[in-house]
C-alpha positions as CSV (number, residue, x, y, z in Angstrom):
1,X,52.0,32.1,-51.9
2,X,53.1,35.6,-52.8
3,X,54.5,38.2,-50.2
4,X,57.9,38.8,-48.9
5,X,60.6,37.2,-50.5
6,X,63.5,37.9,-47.8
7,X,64.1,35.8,-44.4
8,X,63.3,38.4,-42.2
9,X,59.9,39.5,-44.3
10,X,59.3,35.4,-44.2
11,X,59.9,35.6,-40.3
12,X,57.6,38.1,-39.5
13,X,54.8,36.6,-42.2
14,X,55.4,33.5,-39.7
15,X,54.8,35.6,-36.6
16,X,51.7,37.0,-37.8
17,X,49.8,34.0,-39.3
18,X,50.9,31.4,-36.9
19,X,52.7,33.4,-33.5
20,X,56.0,31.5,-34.3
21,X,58.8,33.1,-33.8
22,X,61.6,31.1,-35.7
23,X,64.2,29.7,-33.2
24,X,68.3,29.5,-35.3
25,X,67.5,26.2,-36.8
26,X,64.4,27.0,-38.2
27,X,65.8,30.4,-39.7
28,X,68.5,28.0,-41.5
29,X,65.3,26.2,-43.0
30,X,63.8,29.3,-44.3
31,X,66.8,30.5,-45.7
32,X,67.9,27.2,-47.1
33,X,63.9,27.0,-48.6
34,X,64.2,30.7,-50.4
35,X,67.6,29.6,-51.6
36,X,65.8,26.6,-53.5
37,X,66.0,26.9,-57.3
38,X,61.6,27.2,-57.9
39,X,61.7,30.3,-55.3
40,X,64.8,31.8,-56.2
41,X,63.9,32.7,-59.6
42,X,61.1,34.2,-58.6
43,X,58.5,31.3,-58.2
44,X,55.8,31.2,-55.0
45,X,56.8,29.7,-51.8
46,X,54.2,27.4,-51.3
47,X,52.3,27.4,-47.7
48,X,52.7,23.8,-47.4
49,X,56.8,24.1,-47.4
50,X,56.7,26.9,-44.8
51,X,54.8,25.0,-42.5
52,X,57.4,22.4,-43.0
53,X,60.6,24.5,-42.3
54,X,58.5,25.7,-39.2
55,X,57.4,23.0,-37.7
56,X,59.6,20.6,-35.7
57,X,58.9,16.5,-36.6
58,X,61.1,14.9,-33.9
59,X,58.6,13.0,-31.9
60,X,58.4,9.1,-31.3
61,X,56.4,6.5,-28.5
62,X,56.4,7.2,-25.3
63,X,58.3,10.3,-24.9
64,X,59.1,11.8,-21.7
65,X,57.4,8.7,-19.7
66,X,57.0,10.2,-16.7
67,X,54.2,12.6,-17.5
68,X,52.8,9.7,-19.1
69,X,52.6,7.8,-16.1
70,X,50.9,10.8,-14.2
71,X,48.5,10.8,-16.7
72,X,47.5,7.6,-16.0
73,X,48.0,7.1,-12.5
74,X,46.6,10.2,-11.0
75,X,45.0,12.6,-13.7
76,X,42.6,10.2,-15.8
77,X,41.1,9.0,-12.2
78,X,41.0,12.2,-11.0
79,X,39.0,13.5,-13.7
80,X,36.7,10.4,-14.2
81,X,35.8,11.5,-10.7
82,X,34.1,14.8,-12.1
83,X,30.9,15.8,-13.5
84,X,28.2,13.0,-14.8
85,X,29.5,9.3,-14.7
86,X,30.7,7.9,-18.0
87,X,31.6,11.3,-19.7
88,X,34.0,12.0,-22.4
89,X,37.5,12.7,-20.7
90,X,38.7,14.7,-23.6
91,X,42.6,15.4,-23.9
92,X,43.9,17.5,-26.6
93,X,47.8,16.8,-28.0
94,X,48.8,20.2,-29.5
95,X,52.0,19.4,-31.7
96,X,50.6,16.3,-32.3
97,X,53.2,16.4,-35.4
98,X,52.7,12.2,-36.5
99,X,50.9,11.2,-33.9
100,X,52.7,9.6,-32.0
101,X,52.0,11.6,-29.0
102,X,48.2,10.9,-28.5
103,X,48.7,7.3,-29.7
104,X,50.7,6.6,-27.1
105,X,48.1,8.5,-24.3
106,X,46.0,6.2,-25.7
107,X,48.3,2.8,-25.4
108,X,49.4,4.0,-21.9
109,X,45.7,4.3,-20.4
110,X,44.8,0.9,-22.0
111,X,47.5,-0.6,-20.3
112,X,47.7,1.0,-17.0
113,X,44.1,2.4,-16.6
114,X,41.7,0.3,-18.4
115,X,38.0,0.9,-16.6
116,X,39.1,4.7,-18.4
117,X,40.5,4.2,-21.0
118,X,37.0,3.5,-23.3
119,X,35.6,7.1,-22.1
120,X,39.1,8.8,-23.6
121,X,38.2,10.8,-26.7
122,X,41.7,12.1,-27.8
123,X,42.6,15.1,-30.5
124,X,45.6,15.3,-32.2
125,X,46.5,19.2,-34.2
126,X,49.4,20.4,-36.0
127,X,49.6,22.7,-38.3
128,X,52.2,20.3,-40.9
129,X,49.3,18.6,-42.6
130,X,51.8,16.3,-44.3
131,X,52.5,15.2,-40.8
132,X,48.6,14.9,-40.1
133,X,48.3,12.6,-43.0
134,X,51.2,10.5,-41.6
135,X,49.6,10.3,-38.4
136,X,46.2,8.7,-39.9
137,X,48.0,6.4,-41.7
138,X,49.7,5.0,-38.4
139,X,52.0,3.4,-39.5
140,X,55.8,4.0,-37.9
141,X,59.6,3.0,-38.5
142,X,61.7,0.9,-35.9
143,X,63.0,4.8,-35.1
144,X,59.5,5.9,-33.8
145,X,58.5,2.8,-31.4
146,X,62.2,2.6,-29.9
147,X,60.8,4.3,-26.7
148,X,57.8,1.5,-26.3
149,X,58.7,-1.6,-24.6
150,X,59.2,-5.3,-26.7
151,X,55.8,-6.4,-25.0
152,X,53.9,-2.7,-25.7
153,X,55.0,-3.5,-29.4
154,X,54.1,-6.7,-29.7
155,X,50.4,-6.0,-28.2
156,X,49.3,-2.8,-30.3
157,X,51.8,-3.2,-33.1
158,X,51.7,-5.7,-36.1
159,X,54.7,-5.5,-38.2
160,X,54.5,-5.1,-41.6
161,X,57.9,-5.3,-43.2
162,X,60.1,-2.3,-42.1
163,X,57.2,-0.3,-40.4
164,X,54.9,-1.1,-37.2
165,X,51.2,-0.9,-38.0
166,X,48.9,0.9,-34.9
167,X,46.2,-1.4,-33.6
168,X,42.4,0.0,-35.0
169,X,41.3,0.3,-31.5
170,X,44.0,2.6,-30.1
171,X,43.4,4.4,-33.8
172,X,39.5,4.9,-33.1
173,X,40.1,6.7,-29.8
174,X,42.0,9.4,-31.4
175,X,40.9,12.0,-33.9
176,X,43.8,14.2,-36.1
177,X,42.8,17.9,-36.6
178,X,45.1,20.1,-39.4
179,X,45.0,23.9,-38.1
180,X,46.7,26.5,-36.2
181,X,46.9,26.5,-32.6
182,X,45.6,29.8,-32.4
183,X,42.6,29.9,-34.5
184,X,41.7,26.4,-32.9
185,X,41.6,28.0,-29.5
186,X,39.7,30.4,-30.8
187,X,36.8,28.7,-31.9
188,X,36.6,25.5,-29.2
189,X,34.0,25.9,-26.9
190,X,34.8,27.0,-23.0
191,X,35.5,24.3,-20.9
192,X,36.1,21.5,-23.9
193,X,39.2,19.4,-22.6
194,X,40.1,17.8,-19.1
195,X,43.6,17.7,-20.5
196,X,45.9,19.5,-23.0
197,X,49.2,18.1,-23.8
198,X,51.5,20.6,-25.6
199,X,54.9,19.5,-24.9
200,X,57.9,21.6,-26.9
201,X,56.0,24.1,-28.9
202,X,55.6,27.1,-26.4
203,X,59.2,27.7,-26.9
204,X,58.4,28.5,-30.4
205,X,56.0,31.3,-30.1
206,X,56.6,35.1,-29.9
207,X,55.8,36.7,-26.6
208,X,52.5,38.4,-28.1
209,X,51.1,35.2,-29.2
210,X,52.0,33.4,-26.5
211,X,50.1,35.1,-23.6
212,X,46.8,34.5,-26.4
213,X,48.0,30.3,-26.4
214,X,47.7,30.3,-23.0
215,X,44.7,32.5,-22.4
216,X,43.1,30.2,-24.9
217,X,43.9,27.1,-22.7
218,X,42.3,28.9,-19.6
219,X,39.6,28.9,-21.6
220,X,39.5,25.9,-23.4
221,X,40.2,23.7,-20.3
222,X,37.4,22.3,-17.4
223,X,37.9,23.6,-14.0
224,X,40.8,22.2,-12.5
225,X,41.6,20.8,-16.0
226,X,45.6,19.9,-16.7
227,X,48.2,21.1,-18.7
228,X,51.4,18.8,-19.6
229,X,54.4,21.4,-20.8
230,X,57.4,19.9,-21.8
231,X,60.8,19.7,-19.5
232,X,62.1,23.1,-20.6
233,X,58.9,24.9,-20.7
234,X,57.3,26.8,-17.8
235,X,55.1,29.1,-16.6
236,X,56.7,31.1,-14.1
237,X,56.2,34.3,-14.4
238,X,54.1,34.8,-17.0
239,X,51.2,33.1,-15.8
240,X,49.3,32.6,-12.4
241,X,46.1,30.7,-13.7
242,X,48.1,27.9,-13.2
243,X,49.5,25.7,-10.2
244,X,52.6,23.4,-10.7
245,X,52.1,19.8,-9.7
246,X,55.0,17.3,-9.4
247,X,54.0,13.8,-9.0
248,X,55.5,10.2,-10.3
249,X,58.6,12.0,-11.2
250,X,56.8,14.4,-13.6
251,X,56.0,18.3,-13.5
252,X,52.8,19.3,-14.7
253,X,50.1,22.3,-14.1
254,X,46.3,22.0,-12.8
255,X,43.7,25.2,-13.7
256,X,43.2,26.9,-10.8
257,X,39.8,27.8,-9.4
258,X,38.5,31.2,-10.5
259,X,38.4,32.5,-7.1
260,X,42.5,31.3,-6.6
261,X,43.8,32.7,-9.9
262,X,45.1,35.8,-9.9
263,X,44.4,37.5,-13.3
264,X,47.3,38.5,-15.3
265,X,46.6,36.7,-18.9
266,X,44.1,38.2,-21.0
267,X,40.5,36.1,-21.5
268,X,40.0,37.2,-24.6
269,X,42.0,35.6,-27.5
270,X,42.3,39.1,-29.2
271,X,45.9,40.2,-28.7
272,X,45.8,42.9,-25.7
273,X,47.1,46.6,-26.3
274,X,50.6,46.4,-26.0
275,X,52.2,47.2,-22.8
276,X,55.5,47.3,-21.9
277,X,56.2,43.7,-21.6
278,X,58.4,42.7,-18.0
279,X,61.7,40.6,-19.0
280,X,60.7,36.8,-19.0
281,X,63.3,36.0,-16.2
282,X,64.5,38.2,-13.4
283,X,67.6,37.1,-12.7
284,X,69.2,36.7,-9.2
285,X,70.5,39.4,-7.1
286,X,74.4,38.1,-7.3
287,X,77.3,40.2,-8.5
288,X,77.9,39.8,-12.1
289,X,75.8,40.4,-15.2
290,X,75.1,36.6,-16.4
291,X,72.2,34.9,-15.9
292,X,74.4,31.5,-15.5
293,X,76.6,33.7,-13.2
294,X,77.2,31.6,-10.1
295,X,76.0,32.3,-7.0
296,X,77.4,34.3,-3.8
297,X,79.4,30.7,-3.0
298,X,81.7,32.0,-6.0
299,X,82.4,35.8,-4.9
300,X,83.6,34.7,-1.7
301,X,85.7,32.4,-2.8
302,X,89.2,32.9,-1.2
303,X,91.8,35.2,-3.1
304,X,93.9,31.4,-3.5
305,X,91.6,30.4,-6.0
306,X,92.0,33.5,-8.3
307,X,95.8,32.8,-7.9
308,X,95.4,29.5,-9.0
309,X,93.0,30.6,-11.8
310,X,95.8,33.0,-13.2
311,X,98.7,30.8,-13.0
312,X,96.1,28.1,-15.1
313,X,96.2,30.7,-17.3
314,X,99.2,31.4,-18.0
315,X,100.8,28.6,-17.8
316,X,98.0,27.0,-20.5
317,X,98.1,30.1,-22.7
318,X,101.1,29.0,-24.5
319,X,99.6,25.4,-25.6
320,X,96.7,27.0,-26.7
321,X,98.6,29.5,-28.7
322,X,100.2,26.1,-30.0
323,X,97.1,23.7,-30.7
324,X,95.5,26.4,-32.7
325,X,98.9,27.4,-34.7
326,X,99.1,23.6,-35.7
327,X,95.5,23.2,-37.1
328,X,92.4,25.1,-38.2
329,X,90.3,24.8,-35.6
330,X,86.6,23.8,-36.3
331,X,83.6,26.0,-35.2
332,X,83.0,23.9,-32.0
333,X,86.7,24.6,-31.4
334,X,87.1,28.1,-32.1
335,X,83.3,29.0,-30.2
336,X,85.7,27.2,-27.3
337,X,88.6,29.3,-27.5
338,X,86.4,32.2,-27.5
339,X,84.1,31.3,-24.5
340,X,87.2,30.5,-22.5
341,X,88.2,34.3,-23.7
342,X,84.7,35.7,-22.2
343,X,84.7,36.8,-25.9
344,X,81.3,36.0,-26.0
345,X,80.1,38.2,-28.8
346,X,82.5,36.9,-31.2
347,X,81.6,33.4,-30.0
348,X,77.8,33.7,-31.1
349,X,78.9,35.4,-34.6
350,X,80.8,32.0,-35.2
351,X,77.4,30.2,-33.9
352,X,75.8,32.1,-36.5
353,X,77.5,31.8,-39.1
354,X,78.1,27.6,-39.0
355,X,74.5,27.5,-40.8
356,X,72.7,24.5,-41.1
357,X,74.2,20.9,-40.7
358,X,76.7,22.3,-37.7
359,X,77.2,20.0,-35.0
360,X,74.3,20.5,-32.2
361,X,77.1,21.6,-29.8
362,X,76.9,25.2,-31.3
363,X,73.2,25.4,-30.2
364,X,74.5,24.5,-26.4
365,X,77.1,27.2,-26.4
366,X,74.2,29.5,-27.6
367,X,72.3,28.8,-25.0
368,X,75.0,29.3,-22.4
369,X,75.9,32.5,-24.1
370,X,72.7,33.4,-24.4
371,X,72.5,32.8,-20.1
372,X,75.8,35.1,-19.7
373,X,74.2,37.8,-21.5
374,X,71.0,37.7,-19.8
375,X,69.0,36.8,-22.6
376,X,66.7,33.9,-20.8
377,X,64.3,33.4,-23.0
378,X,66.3,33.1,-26.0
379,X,68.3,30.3,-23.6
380,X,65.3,28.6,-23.1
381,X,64.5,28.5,-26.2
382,X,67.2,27.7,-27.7
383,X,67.1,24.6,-25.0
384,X,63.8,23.7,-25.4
385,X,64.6,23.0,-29.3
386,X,68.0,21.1,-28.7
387,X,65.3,18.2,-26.1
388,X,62.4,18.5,-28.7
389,X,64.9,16.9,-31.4
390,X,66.5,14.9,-28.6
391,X,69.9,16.6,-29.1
392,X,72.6,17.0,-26.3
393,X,70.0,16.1,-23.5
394,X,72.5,15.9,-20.9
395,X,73.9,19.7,-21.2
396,X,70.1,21.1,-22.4
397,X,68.9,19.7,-18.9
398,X,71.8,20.9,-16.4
399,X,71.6,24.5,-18.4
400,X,68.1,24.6,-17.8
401,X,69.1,23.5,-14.2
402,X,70.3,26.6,-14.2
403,X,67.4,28.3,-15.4
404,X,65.4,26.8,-13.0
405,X,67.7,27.9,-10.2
406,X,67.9,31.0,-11.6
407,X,64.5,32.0,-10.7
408,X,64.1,30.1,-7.3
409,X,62.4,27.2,-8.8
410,X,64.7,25.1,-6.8
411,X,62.4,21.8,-7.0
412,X,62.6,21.8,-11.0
413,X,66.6,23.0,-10.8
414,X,67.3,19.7,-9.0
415,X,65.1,17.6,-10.9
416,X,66.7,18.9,-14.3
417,X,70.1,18.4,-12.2
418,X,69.1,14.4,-11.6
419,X,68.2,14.0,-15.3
420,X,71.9,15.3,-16.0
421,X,73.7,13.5,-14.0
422,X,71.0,10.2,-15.0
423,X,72.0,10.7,-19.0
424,X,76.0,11.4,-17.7
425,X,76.9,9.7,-14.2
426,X,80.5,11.2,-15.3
427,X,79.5,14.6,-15.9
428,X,80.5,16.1,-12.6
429,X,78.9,20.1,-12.8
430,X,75.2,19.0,-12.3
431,X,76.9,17.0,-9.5
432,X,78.2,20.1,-8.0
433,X,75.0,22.1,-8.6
434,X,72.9,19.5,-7.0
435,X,74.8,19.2,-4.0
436,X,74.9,23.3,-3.7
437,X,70.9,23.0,-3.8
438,X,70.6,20.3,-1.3
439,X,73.2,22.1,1.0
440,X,71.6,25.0,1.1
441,X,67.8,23.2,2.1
442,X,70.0,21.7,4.7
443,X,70.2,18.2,3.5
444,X,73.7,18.0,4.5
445,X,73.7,14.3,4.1
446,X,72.7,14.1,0.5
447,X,74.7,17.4,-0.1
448,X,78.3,15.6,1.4
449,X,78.0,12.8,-1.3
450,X,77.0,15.2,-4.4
451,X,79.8,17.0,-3.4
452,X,82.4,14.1,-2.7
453,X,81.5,12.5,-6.4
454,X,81.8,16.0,-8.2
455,X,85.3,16.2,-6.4
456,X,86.0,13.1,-7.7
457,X,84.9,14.2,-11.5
458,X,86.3,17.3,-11.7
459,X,89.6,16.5,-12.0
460,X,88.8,14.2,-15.3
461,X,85.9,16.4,-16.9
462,X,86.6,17.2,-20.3
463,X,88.1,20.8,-21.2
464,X,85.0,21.0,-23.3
465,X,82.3,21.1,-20.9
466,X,84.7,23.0,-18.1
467,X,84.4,25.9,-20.9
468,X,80.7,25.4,-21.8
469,X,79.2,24.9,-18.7
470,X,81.6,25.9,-15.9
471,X,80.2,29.9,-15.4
472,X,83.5,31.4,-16.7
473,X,85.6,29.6,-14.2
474,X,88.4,27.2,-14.3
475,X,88.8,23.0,-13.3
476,X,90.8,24.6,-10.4
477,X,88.1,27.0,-9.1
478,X,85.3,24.6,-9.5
479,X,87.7,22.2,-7.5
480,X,88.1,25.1,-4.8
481,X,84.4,25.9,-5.0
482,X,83.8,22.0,-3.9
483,X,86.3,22.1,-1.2
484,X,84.8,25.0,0.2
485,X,80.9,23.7,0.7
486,X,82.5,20.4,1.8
487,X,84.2,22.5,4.2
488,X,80.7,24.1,5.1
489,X,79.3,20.7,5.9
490,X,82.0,20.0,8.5
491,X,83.7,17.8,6.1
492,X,88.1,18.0,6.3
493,X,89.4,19.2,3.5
494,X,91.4,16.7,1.4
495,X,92.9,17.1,-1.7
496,X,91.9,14.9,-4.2
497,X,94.5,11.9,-5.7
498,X,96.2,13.6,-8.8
499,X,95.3,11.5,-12.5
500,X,97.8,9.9,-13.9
């Protein structure tokens, strides 16, 4: 393939064929596929590798079970409901990467709704056709089918040796398409899908592109058709053709009727003029720049705290001086030093400059840098990579908590909370956050015992997730902050035992 022979001529080759827009790891790809010996001196980057360094392979069985289980339980019967009796329910899995994805929509409605599950007619796409051909093979490691239960394996698996062979009749009801999302949207007739699942790939796409993804859905999906995003994507604010659903534990979105939509995405799938594009994310009307910046709770805290935060300081300023005299930090350190420092420019130059094989932690404090500089969509993104390779789950959901919270999407801010807390019971912040929520929808009651257990965790949480995830403030005004809505509940203010 001839053309541009420099990372950011690559990127924007990328952004023009396919609407990607490269997250960090991805641009550590390209650079580490132009620095390959073929291309270096001069030979053609072939299509097939870019498509590799672009595309992201993580997937496996029964992913993110909950939607699954609304699929099943309230969408399939839903739709079987609609139009002639014994039509086609046709789902489309975009990022189908191996298949996994619509093999197990398949698995899942033979299991759980059978009477529907011989009408299914199920597409797979992805643009990796080495992935595609993977996929029609179906045949999967121990790694892929970890998420599907001993008795799930045993029925529509036969092992093989090392590698689980798909039963033929979950194969037959699904159909593998190579191609770009895009062009594929562009050509499907209106009204073709009762479902579209395409979980972890918006975060990928540029803003341009995006707004034609999801004006091609609109198009390409039934009325009152569904859309399954996944955990850190959404649609607020740049789309209203779309209502959010949350059933069985699981958020989702359902096409609205013509008449209910209120048009602001294109119909066409030609790009529109370009207008001044609104930020993604408006962020909250508190003091303070950050989008992570915490909420009024913090600014009237009392002036105690900011005593007590100074005196940490000072006192711990002389051990930190020390640690870092007596051994070269790492990157994760060092990113930590400087986060604590509210140096958070320098911070993302170390990010940066880690390069591929760094530990994932980096891509968290990007993301939370990313929040204290306002830049949401870059968080998001940044987020929505980190759960799409199943990396750092636990601090990818209570960031995106924040996210969530952020824009007033309180339902989906506690939700992502609960998964936190679920992955860490120890991990006391999404504790903290959750019980804010709840106190302010008055549930006092639920509030109190949030509250209680992150007063009980904050006083062991690790330095490391104080700095990452704490807003900028110390153990001992997070501590304070606790007391405080405690106190707002009528609860007596205790202090908590000292450890050790």
């Amino acid at each position: 393939m001839s053309g541009p022979r420099d990372a950011k001529g690559i990127e924007d080759l990328i952004e023009a064929r396919f609407g990607l827009a490269p997250s960090n790891f991805q641009r550590d790809r390209i650079e580490m596929l132009l620095d390959e010996k073929p291309i270096k001196s001069g030979g053609p980057i072939p299509l097939e590798r870019l498509v590799e360094a672009v595309t992201v392979g993580e997937t496996y069985f029964f992913r993110e079970p909950m939607q699954i289980d609304a699929l099943v339980r309230r969408v399939l019967p839903e739709r079987a409901l609609v139009g002639p009796r014994g039509r086609k329910l046709r789902i489309l899995s975009a990022g189908c990467s191996s298949g996994e994805e619509p093999y197990t929509l398949a698995i899942a409605a033979e299991v759980t709704a059978p009477e529907h599950s011989p009408l299914l007619s199920i597409t797979g796409l992805d643009l990796n056709g080495a992935a595609i051909e993977k996929a029609r093979r179906a045949r999967y490691s121990s790694w892929a089918v970890r998420g599907a239960s001993r008795e799930i394996r045993e029925q529509f698996f036969k092992k093989d040796g090392e590698t689980f062979v798909l039963d033929p009749r979950i194969r037959s009801r699904v159909t593998f398409e190579e191609g770009n999302l895009l062009d594929v949207l562009a050509r499907v007739p209106e009204a073709t899908y009762d479902v579209i699942f395409c979980r972890n790939v918006l975060i990928y796409f540029s803003e341009r592109a995006l707004r034609r993804v999801l004006a091609g859905f609109v198009r390409a999906l039934l009325p009152g058709g569904y859309l399954f995003l996944g955990h850190s994507e959404s649609l607020r604010g740049i789309s209203d053709d779309f209502e959010l659903v949350h059933e069985h534990d699981a958020f989702f979105y359902r096409l609205k009727s013509p008449s209910a939509a209120t048009a602001t995405t294109t119909p066409a799938l030609l790009p529109p003029p370009p207008p001044p594009e609104p930020p993604m994310r408006a962020p909250l009307p508190t003091p303070g720049e950050g989008a992570f910046a915490w909420a009024e709770e913090i600014q009237r805290s009392t002036e105690r705290i900011a005593r007590i935060a100074e005196t940490r300081e000072a006192e711990g300023a002389a051990n930190a001086s020390q640690a870092r005299a007596a051994e070269a930090p790492s990157a994760l350190a060092r990113v930590l030093d400087l986060l604590e420092a509210e140096r958070y420019d320098d911070a993302l130059l170390v990010v940066a400059s880690a390069g591929a094989g760094a530990p994932p932690e980096l891509e968290l404090c990007r993301a939370a840098i990313y929040g204290e500089k306002g830049r949401l969509r870059d968080a998001e993104r940044t987020l929505g990579a980190l759960l799409a390779r199943g990396q750092c789950e636990t601090g990818a959901h209570y960031l995106l908590g924040l996210l969530r919270e952020n824009e007033r999407d309180i339902e989906r801010a506690a939700w992502h909370y609960r998964e936190a807390k679920r992955r860490d019971p120890r991990f006391s912040l999404p504790h903290l956050r959750l019980g804010m929520v709840l106190r302010r929808e008055g549930r006092g009651a639920e509030a109190r015992a949030e509250l209680e257990k992150a007063l009980e965790l904050l006083q062991r949480e690790e330095r490391a997730r104080i700095v990452m995830f704490g807003g900028g403030f110390r153990r001992e005004v997070l501590l304070e902050l606790c007391k405080a809505q405690l106190g707002a509940l009528g609860v007596p203010r205790r202090d908590p035992t000292p450890v050790g």
